[in-house]
C-alpha positions as CSV (number, residue, x, y, z in Angstrom):
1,X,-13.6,-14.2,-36.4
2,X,-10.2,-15.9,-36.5
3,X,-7.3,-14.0,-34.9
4,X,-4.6,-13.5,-37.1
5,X,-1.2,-16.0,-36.2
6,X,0.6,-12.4,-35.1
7,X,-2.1,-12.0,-32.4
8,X,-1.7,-15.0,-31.4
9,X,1.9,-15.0,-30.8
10,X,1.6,-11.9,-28.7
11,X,-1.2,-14.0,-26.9
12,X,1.4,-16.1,-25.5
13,X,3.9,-13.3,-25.1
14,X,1.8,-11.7,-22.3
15,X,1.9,-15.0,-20.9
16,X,5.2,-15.0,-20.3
17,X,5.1,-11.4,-19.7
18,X,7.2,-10.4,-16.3
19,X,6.9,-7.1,-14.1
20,X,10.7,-6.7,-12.7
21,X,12.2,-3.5,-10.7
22,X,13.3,-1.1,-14.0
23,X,10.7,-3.2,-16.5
24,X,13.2,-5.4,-17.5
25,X,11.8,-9.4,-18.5
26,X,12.3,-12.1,-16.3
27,X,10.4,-15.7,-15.5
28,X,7.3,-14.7,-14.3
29,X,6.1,-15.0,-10.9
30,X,1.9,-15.6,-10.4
31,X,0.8,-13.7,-7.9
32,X,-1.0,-15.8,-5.2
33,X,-4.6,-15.5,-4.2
34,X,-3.5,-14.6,-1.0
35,X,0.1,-12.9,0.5
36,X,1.5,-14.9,3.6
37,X,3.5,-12.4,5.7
38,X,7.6,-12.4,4.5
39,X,9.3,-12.1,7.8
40,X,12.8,-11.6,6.4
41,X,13.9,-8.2,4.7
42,X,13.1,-8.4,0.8
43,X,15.7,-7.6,-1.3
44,X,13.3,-6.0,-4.2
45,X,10.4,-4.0,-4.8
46,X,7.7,-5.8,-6.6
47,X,5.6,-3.0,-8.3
48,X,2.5,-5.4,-9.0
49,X,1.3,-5.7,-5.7
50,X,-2.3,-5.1,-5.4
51,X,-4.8,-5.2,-2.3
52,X,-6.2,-8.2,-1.3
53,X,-9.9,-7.5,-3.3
54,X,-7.9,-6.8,-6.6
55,X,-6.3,-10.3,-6.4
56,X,-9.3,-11.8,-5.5
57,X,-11.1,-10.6,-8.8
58,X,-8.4,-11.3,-11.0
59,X,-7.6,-14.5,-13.2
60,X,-4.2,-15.6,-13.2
61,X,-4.3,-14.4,-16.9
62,X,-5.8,-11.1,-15.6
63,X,-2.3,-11.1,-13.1
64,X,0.1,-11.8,-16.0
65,X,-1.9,-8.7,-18.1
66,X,-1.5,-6.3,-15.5
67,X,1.8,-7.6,-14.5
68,X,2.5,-7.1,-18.4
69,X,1.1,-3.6,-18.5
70,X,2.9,-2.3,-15.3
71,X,6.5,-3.8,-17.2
72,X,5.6,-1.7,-20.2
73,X,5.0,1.4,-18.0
74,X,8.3,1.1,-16.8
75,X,10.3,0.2,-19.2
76,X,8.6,3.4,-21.4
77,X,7.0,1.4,-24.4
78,X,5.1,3.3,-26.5
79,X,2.5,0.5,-26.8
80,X,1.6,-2.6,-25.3
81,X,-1.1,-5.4,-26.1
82,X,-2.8,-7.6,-23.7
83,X,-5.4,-10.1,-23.3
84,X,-7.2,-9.7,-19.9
85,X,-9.2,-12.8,-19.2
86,X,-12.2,-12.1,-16.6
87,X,-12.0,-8.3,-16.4
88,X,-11.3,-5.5,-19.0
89,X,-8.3,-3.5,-20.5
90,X,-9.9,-0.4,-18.6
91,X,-10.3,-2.7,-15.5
92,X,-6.2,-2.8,-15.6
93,X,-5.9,0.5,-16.4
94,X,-7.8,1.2,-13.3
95,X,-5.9,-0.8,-11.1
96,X,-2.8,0.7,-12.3
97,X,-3.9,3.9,-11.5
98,X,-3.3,2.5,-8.0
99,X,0.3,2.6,-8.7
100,X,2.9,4.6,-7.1
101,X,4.5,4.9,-10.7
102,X,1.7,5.8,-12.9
103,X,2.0,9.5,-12.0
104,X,4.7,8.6,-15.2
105,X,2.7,8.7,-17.7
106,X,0.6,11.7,-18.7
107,X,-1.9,9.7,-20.8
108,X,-3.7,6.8,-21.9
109,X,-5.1,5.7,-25.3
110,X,-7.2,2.3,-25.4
111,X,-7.3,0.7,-29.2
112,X,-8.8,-2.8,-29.3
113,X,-6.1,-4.9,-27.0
114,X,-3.6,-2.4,-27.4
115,X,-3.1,0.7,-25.0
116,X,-0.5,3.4,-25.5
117,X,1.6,5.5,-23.8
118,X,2.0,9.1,-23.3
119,X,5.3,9.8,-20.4
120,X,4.9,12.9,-18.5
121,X,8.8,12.8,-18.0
122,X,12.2,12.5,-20.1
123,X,13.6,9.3,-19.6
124,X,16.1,9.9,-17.0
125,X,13.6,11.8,-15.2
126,X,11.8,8.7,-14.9
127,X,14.8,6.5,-13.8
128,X,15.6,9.0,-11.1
129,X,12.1,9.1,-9.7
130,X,11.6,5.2,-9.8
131,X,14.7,4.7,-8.3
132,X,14.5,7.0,-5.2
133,X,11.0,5.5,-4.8
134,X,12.3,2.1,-5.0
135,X,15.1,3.0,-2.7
136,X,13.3,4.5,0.1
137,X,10.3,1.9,-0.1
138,X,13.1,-1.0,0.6
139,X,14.0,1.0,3.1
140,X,10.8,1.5,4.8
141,X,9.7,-2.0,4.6
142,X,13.1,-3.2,6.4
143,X,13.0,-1.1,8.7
144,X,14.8,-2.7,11.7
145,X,14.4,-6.0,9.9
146,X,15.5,-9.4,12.0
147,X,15.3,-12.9,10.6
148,X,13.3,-13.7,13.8
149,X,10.6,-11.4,13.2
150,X,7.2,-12.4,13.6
151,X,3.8,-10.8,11.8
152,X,3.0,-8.4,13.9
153,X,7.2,-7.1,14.4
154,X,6.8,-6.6,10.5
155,X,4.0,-4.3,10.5
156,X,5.0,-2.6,13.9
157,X,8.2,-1.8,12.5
158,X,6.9,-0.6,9.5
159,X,4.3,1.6,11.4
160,X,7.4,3.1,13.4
161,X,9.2,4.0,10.0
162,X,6.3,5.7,8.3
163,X,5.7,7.9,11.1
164,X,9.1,8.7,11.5
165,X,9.5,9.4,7.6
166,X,6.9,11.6,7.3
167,X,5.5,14.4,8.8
168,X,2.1,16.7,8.3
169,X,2.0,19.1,5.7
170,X,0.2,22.2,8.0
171,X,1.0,24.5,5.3
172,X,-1.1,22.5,2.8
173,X,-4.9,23.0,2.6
174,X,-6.0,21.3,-0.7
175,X,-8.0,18.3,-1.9
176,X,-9.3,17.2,1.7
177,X,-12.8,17.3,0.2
178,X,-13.6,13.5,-0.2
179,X,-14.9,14.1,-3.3
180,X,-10.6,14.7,-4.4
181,X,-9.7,11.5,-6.7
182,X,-6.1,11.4,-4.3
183,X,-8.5,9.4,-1.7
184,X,-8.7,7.0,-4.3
185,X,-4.9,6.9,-6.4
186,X,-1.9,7.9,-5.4
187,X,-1.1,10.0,-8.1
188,X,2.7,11.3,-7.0
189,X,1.7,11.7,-3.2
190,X,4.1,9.1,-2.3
191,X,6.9,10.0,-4.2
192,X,6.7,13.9,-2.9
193,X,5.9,12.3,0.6
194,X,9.4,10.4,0.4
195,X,11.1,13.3,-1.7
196,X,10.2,16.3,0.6
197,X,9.2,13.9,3.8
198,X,5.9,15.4,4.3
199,X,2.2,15.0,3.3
200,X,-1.2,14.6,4.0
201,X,-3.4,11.7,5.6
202,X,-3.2,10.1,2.4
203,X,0.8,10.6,1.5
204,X,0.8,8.2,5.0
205,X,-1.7,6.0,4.0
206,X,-0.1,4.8,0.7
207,X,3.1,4.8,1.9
208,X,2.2,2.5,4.6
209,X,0.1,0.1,2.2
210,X,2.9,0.0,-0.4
211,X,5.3,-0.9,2.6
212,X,2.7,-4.0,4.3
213,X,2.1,-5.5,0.6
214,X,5.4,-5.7,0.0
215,X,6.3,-7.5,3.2
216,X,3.0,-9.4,2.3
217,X,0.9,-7.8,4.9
218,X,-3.1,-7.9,3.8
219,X,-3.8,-4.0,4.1
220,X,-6.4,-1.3,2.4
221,X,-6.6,2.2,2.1
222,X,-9.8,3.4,3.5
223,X,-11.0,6.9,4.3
224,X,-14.0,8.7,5.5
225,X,-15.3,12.0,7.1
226,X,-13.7,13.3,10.2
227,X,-16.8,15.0,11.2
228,X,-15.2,17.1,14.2
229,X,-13.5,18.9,11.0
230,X,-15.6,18.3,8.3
231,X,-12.7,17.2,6.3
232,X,-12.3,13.7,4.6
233,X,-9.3,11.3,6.2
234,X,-7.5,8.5,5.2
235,X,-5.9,5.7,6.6
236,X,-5.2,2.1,7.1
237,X,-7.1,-1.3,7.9
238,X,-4.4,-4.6,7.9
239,X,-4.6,-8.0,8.6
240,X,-3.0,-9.6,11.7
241,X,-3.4,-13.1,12.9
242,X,-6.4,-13.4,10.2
243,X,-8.2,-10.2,11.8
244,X,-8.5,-7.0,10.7
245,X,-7.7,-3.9,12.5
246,X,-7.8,-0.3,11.6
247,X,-4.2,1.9,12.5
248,X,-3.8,5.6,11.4
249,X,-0.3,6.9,10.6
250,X,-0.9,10.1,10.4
251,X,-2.8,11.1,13.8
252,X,0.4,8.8,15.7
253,X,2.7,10.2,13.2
254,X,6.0,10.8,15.5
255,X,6.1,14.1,18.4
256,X,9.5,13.8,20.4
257,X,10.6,11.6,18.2
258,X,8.5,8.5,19.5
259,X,5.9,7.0,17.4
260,X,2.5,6.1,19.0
261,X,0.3,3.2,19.5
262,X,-3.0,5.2,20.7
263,X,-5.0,4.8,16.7
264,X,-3.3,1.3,16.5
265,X,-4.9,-1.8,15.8
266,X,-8.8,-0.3,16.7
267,X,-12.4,-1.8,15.9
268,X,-14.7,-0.3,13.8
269,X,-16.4,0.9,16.8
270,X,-13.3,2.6,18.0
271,X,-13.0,4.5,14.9
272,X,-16.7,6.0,15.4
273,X,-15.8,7.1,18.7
274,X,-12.9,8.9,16.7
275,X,-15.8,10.9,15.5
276,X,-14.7,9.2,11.7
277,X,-17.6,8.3,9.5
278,X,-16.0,5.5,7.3
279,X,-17.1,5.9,3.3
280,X,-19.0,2.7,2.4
281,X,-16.5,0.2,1.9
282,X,-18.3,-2.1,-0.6
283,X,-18.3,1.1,-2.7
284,X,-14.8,1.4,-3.5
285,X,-13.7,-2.3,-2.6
286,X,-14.5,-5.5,-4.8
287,X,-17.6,-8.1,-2.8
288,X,-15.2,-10.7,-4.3
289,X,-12.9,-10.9,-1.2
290,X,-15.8,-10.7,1.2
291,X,-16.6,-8.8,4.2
292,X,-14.3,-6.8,5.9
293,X,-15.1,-6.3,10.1
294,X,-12.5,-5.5,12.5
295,X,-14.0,-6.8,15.3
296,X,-11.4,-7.9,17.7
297,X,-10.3,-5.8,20.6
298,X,-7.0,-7.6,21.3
299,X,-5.1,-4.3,20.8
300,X,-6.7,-3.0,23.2
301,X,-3.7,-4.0,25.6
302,X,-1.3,-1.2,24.2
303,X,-4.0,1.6,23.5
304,X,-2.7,5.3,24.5
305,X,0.5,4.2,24.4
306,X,2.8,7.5,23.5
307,X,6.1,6.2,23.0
308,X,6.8,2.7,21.1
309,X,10.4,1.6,20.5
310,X,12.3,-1.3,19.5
311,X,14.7,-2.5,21.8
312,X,15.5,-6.1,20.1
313,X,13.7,-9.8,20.2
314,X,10.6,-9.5,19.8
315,X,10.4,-6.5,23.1
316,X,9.5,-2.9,22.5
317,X,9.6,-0.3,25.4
318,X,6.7,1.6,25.7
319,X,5.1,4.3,28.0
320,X,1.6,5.6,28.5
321,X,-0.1,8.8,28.9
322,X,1.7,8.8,32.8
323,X,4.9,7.9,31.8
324,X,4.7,4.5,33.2
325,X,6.8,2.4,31.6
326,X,6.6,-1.2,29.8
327,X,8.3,-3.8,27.7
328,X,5.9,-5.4,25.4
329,X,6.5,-8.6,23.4
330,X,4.9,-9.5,20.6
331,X,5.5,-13.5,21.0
332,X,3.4,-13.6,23.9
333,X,1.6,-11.0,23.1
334,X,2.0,-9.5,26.5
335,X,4.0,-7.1,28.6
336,X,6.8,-8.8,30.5
C-alpha cells in the first residue's frame, strides 16, 4: 500500500533527526560501528551511546531512529514517528530503556510508527535532573583529564572517579535477587547514585559504563551470582588494547580514600575464583558483535594493589598489600 506524501516527509525527517544535550536539533552525527578511545576531555554528553553489541545490530537508519527517539524523550514531545530499518520500534524502545534518562517518562504507547509519551516529571523537574546528570557525568569522564593521555589513563582515571563518587549503600537490602529488572536498566540508579553519592553494585556499574562510552571506551554491564552470598552482582567488562578485561567498582570502591586495583583488569578465570558465577552472556548480549573472552593476564602486574593515584604523565603511585611502594606507567606498561 502506498504511503501517503505526509509519511514520507516525516521519512526523511528522522533522517535528519539529531540527538543533542537538552533534545535540541542539530546536523546529525552517525554513530560508528565501532568507538576509538577519545583521549582529550569531551566537552558534551552524548545521550545515544550504546554498547558495542547494540551498534553492531543496528543499521545506520536504526542509529538515526533511536537517535531520533532519545531527542524526542528529551525534548518532552508527546509523540514521535520513526522508521527503524533492520530492527523494531520495540527493539528501540528497548534499547532506550538502557538510558540513564528514560526513568523520565512514566509510559509508553506504540501506534503503527508512532510511540508516545507519558513524563513522570513536570518539566523543570526534568531539566533539573538531566542537567545534574549531565553535569556530574562530564565530570566523571574527565576526571584528571590531560591531552597526553593514553587508553588505558582514560579508563584508569575514570575507575578512580567512580570509586571515589560513590560509595555502598549498607543500609539498602532490595532487588539483589538476579531476577530484579535494575541488572538489566538503569532505571534512576544513576541519577540517585550521583544525587545522594551512594548505591549498589549496579549504581557503579552504570555509572562506570556511561563514563567509558562516552570517552569511547568499548565496555558492558555484566552480572552474575556471587555464590559466597547468594546474591546477584554486577559489574564491568571493557576493552583495552583490543582485549577484554573484567574490573569491578564496587568491591575496589575507595577505603582511606585510595581506590584499588585488586578486581582490575581480571580473566574470566579470575572472576570464578571470586566465587562469581557470570549469567550467560549470549543471553542478554547480541551474537552480532561476536564472542566476548577476556583471556589476557597482562593485568596481572598491578593485582592487590590497595592504593592507586595519579601523580602526572602517564605514572601512578601505588602500594600493595605490604605497603611497598611503586610508580607505574602506563606507556610502558611497567613499574619504573
Amino acid at each position: 500500500m502506498k504511503k501517503p506524501l505526509i509519511a514520507l516527509l516525516i521519512a526523511v525527517c528522522v533522517l535528519l533527526g539529531a540527538c543533542t544535550q537538552g533534545g535540541s536539533a542539530s546536523q546529525d552525527v552517525t554513530e560508528p560501528t565501532e568507538y576509538s578511545a577519545k583521549k582529550t576531555a569531551i566537552k558534551e554528553i552524548d545521550h545515544c551511546v550504546l554498547e558495542p553489541d547494540d551498534r553492531a545490530r543496528l543499521s545506520e537508519k536504526d542509529m538515526k531512529a533511536f537517535r531520533r527517539l532519545t531527542e524526542a524523550m528529551l525534548a518532552r514531545w508527546d509523540e514521535v514517528s520513526i522508521y527503524p530499518d533492520t530492527v523494531t520500534i520495540n527493539d528501540l524502545l528497548d534499547l532506550l530503556r538502557e538510558s540513564p534518562y528514560y526513568y523520565f517518562l512514566s509510559a509508553t504507547t506504540v501506534e503503527g510508527n508512532s510511540i508516545r509519551f507519558t513524563y513522570a516529571y513536570p518539566p523543570k523537574k526534568q531539566a533539573e535532573m538531566l542537567a545534574f546528570i549531565d553535569g556530574r557525568m562530564l565530570r566523571i569522564a574527565n576526571h584528571e583529564s590531560s591531552p597526553e593521555d593514553n587508553e588505558l589513563d582514560v579508563i584508569l582515571k575514570i575507575y578512580h572517579a567512580v570509586t571515589h563518587e560513590i560509595t555502598y549503600d549498607k543500609e539498602r537490602t532490595d532487588n539483589k535477587e538476579l531476577g530484579s529488572p535494575l541488572f538489566i536498566y538503569p532505571a534512576d540508579e544513576i541519577y540517585k547514585a550521583l544525587r545522594y553519592k551512594k548505591s549498589l553494585c549496579y549504581g557503579f556499574a552504570y555509572v562506570m559504563r556511561f563514563a567509558l562510552l562516552q570517552r569511547g571506551i568499548d565496555c558492558f554491564c555484566v552480572f552474575g551470582l556471587c555464590t559466597t552470598r547468594g546474591d546477584g552482582h554486577e559489574w564491568i567488562i571493557f576493552r583495552y588494547d583490543d582485549q577484554w578485561f573484567h574490573c569491578d567498582p564496587t568491591w575496589d570502591r575507595v577505603t582511606d580514600d585510595y581506590t584499588k586495583l585488586v578486581q582490575f583488569g581480571k580473566t574470566d578465570r579470575e572472576r570464578e575464583v571470586d566465587a562469581l558465577e557470570m549469567t550467560d552472556f549470549a543471553t542478554y548480549h547480541d551474537p552480532a558483535f561476536g564472542k566476548v573472552e577476556c583471556t589476557d593476564t597482562r593485568f596481572e602486574l598491578v593485582r592487590g594493589m590497595t592504593r592507586c593515584t595519579y601523580i602526572g604523565g602517564h605514572r601512578y603511585y601505588m602500594t600493595d598489600l605490604k605497603n611497598k611502594e611503586y610508580t607505574f606507567d602506563t606507556e610502558t606498561f611497567s613499574f619504573v
